[in-house]
Short mmCIF file of the C-alpha atoms (twelve columns), coordinates in Angstrom:
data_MODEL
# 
_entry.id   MODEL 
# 
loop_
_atom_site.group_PDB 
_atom_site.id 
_atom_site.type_symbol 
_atom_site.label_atom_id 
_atom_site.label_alt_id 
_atom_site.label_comp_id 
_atom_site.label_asym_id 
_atom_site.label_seq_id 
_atom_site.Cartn_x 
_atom_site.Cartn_y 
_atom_site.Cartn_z 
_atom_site.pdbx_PDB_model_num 
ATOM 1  C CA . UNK A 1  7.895   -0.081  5.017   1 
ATOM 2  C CA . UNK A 2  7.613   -3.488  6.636   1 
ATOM 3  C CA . UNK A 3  4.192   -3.671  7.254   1 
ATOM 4  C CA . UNK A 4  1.183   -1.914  6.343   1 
ATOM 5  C CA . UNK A 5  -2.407  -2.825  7.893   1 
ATOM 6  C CA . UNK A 6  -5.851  -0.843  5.746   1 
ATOM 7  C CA . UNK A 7  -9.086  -0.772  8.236   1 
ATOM 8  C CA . UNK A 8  -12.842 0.060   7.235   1 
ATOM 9  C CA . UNK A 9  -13.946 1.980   10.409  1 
ATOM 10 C CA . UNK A 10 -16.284 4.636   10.257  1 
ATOM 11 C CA . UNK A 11 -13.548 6.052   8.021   1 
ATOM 12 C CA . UNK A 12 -10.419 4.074   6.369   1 
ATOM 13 C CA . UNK A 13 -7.633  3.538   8.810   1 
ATOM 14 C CA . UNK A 14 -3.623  2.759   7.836   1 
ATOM 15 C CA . UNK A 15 -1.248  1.403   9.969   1 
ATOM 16 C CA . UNK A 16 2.065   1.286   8.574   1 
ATOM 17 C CA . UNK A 17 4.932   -0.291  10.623  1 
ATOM 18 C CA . UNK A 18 8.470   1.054   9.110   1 
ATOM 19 C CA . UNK A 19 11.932  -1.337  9.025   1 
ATOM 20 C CA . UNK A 20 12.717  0.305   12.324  1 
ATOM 21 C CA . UNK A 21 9.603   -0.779  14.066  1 
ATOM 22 C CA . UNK A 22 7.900   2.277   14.235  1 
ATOM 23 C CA . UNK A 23 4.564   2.803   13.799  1 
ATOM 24 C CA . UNK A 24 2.490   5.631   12.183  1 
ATOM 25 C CA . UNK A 25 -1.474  5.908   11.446  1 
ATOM 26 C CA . UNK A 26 -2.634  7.602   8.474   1 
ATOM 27 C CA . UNK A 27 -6.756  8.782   8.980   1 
ATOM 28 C CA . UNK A 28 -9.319  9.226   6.386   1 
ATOM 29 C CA . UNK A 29 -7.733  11.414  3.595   1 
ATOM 30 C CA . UNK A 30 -4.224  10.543  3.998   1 
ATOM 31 C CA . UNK A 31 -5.474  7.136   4.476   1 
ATOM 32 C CA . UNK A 32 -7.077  7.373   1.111   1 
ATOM 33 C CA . UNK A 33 -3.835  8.955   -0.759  1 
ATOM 34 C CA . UNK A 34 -1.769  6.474   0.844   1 
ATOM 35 C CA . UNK A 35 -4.406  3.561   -0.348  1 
ATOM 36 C CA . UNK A 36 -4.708  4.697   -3.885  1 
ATOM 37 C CA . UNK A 37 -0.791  4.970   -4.239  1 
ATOM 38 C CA . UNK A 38 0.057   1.097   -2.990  1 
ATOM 39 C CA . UNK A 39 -2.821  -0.004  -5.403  1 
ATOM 40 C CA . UNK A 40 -0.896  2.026   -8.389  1 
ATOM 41 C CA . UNK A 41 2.548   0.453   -7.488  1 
ATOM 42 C CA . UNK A 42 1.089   -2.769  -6.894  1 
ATOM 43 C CA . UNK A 43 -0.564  -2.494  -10.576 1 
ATOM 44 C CA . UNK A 44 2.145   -1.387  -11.990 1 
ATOM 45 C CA . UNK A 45 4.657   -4.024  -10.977 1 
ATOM 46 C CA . UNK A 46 1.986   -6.769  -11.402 1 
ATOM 47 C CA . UNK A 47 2.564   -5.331  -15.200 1 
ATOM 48 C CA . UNK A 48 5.414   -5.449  -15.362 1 
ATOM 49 C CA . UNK A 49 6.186   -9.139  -14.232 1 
ATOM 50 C CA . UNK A 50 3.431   -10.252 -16.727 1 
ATOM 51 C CA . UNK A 51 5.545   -8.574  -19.591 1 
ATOM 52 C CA . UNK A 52 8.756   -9.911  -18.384 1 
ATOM 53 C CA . UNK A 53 6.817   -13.611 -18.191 1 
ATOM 54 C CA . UNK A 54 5.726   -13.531 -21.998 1 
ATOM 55 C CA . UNK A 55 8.886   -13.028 -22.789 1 
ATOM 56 C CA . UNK A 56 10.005  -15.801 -21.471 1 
# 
């Protein structure tokens, strides 16, 4: 991925642009799954650099 763009329309909207340039749309429940799992990734690595920075 090298771009990814959430909307609130009448139902949640993702745009995600890949390293090619492509583009795909994801609609309301795939829009959702694909959401939740960037949140959870995001999370998870935010975790892990605050570990890694009290170790420090």
């Amino acid at each position: 991925m090298r771009q990814i763009q959430f909307e609130e329309l009448p139902s949640r909207v993702v745009v995600v642009t890949w390293q090619n340039g492509d583009k795909q749309i994801f609609f309301g429940e795939d829009a959702v799954a694909l959401i939740k799992a960037i949140e959870n990734t995001t999370t998870s690595i935010n975790k892990q650099c605050s570990c890694q920075q009290r170790k420090l």
